[in-house]
C-alpha positions as CSV (number, residue, x, y, z in Angstrom):
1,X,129.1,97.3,99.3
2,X,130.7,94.6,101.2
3,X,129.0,91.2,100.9
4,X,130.2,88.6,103.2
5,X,130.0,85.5,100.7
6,X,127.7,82.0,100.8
7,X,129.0,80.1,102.5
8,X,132.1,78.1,100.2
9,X,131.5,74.6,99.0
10,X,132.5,72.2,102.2
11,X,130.4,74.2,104.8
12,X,127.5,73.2,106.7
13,X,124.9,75.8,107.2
14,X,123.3,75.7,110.4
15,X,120.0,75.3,111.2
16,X,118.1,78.3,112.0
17,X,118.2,78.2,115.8
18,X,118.1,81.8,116.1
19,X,116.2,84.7,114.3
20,X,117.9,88.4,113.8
21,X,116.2,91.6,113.3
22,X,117.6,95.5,113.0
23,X,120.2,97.2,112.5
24,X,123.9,97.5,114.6
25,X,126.3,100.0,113.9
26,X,129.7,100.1,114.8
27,X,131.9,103.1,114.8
28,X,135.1,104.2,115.6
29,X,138.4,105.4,114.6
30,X,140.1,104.0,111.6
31,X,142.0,101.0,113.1
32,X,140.0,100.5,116.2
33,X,138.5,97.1,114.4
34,X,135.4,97.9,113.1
35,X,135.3,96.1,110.0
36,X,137.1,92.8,112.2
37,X,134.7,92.9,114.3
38,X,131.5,93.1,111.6
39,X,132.9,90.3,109.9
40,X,133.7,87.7,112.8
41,X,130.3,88.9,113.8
42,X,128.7,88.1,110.7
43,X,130.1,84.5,110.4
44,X,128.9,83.7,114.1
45,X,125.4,84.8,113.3
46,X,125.6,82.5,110.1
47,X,126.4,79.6,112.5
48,X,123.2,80.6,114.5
49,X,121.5,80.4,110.8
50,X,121.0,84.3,111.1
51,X,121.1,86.2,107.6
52,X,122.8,88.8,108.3
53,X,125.0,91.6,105.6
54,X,127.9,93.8,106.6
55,X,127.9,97.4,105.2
56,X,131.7,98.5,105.1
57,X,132.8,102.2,104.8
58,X,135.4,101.5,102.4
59,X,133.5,99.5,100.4
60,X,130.3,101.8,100.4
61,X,132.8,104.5,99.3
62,X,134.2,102.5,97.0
63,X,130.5,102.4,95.2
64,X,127.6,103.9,96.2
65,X,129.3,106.9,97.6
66,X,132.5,107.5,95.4
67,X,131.3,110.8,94.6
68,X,131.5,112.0,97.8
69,X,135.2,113.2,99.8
70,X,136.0,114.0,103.6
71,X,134.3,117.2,104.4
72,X,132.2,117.8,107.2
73,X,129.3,117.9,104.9
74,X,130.1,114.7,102.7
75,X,131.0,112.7,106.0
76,X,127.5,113.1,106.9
77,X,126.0,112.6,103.5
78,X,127.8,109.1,103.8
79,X,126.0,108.0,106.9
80,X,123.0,109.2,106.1
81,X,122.7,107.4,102.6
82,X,124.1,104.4,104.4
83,X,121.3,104.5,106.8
84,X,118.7,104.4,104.5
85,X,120.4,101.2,102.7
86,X,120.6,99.4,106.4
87,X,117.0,100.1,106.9
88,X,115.5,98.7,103.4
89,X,117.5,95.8,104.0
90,X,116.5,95.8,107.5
91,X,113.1,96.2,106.2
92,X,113.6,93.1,104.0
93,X,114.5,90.9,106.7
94,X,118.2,91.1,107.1
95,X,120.3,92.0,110.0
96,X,122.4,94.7,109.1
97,X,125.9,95.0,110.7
98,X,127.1,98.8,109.9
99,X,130.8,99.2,110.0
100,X,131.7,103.2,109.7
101,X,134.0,106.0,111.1
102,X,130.5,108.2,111.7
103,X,132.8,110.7,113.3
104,X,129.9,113.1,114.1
105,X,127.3,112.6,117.1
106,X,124.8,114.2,114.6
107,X,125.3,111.7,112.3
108,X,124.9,108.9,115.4
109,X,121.3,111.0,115.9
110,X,120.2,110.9,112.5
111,X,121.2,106.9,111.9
112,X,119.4,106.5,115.2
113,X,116.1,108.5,114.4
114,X,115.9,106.9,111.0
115,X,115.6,103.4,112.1
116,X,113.4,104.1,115.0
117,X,110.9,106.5,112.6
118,X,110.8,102.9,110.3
119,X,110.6,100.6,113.8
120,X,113.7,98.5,113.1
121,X,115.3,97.5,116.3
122,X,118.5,99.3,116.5
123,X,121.6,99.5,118.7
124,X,124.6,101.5,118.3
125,X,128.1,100.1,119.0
126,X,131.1,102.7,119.9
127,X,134.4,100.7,118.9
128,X,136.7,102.3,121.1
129,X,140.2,101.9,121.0
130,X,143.3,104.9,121.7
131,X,144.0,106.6,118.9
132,X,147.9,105.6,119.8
133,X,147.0,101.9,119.0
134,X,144.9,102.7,115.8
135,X,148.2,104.6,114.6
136,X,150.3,101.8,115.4
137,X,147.9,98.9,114.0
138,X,147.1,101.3,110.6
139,X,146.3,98.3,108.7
140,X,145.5,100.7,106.0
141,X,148.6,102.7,106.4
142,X,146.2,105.7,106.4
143,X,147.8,107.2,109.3
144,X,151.1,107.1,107.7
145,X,149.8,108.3,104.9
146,X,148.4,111.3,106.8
147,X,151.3,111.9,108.1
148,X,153.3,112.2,105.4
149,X,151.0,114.7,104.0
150,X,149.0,112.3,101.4
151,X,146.0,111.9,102.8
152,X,143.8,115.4,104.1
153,X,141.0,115.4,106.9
154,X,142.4,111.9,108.3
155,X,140.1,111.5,111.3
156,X,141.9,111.6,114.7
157,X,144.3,114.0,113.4
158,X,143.3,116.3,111.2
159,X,139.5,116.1,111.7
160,X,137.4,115.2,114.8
161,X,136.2,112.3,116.1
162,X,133.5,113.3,118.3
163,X,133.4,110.9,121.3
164,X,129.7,109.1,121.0
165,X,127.3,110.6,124.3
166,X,125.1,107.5,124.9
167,X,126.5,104.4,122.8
168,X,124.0,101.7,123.8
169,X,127.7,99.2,124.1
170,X,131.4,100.0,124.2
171,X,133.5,97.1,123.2
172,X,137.1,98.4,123.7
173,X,139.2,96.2,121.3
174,X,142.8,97.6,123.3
175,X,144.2,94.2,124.5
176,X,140.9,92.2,122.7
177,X,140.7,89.4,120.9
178,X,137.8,89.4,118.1
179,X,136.0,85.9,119.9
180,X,136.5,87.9,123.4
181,X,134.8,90.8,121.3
182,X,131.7,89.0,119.2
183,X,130.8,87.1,122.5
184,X,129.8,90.2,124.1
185,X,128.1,91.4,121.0
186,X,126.1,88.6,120.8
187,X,125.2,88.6,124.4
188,X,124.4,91.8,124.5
189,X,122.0,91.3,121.2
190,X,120.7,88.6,123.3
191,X,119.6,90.9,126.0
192,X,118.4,93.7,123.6
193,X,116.2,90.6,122.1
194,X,117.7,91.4,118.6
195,X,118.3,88.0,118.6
196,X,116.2,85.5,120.1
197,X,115.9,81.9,120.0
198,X,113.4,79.9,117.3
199,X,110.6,78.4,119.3
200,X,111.6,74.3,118.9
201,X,108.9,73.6,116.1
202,X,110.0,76.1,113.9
203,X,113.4,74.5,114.1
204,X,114.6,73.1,110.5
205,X,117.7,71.0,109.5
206,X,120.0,72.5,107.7
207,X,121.3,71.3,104.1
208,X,125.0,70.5,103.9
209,X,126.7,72.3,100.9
210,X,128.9,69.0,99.4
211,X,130.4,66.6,102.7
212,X,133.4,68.1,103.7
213,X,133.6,71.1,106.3
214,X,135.3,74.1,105.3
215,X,138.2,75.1,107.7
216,X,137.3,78.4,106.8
217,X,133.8,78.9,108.2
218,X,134.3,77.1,111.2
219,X,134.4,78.8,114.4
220,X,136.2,82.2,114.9
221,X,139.7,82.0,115.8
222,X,141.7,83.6,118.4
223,X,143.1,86.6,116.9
224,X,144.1,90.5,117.7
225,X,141.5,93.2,117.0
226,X,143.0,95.3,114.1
């Protein structure tokens, strides 16, 4: 699984100003900017002192769920186990940020049904982006790939991507940059009141990790969804 790290030595944790809960999802096509987006997203919600982990799908695949390939069947078989690893660490107190192709509304439903059967707040995110754009980012070079006849069932070509009915956001990353992008995710969390503000007593300082701020973990710079 993808772990965003502690924060490096040099970087000031914030205090907790804000407290997290649930579960967001994000899909999309490959190159639409999922995975951008969950980490940028992540690192804001750090600032705000939230604990939050981001599931990746190539990383889950990489583990978890190597044994399973690109049929209709294991596609779903890969959301679903995912699900139930977002909602025991939802469960445990963590906010889970979900970053998968779920190509299937199905698989949107059952993600969906198994967080609200365990009440953790959920929302779903659709990524979108034109497939055109996700071929020509391919930060992968799956698409290439696919096209030259090395990879099989390559989503948006080969296999469906079933456009989502009901998404409760769309963030269309065409033209986007990431901070444009994480602003109104975390506005809209805001609103959902997945993440709300600690009440001023509960407020604690923070400790600094060593003096020095890391350049790394400060801020979210201007950048192009890919």
């Amino acid at each position: 699984m993808a772990i965003l790290p502690f924060p490096q030595d040099g970087c000031k944790v914030s205090p907790s100003l804000w407290n997290a809960s649930g579960v967001l999802w994000l899909h999309g096509l490959s190159g639409s900017g999922k995975s951008t987006l969950a980490r940028n997203l992540s690192q804001e919600l750090t600032h705000l002192g939230v604990n939050s982990f981001v599931l990746d799908g190539d990383s889950v695949r990489r583990g978890l769920n190597r044994d399973l390939g690109l049929s209709p069947e294991d596609r779903k078989e890969n959301v679903r186990r995912t699900a139930e690893v977002a909602r025991l660490m939802a469960q445990a107190g963590v906010f889970v940020i979900a970053a998968f192709i779920t190509p299937y509304e199905e698989s949107r439903h059952l993600v969906r049904a198994t967080m609200v059967q365990a009440r953790i707040p959920y929302a779903e995110c659709h990524v979108s982006c034109p497939l055109s754009l996700c071929m020509y980012r391919d930060p992968k070079g799956l698409y290439a790939r696919a096209r030259a006849g090395e990879v099989k069932g390559m989503t948006g070509l080969a296999a469906p991507f079933e456009e989502p009915g009901h998404p409760d956001l769309t963030v269309n990353t065409q033209g986007a940059d990431v901070h444009e992008c994480v602003h109104t995710i975390v506005s809209f969390l805001r609103n959902r009141h997945m993440l709300v503000p600690v009440p001023d007593e509960e407020q604690t300082d923070a400790p600094m990790i060593n003096a020095k701020k890391s350049q790394d973990t400060e801020g979210i710079s201007s950048q192009q969804v890919v």
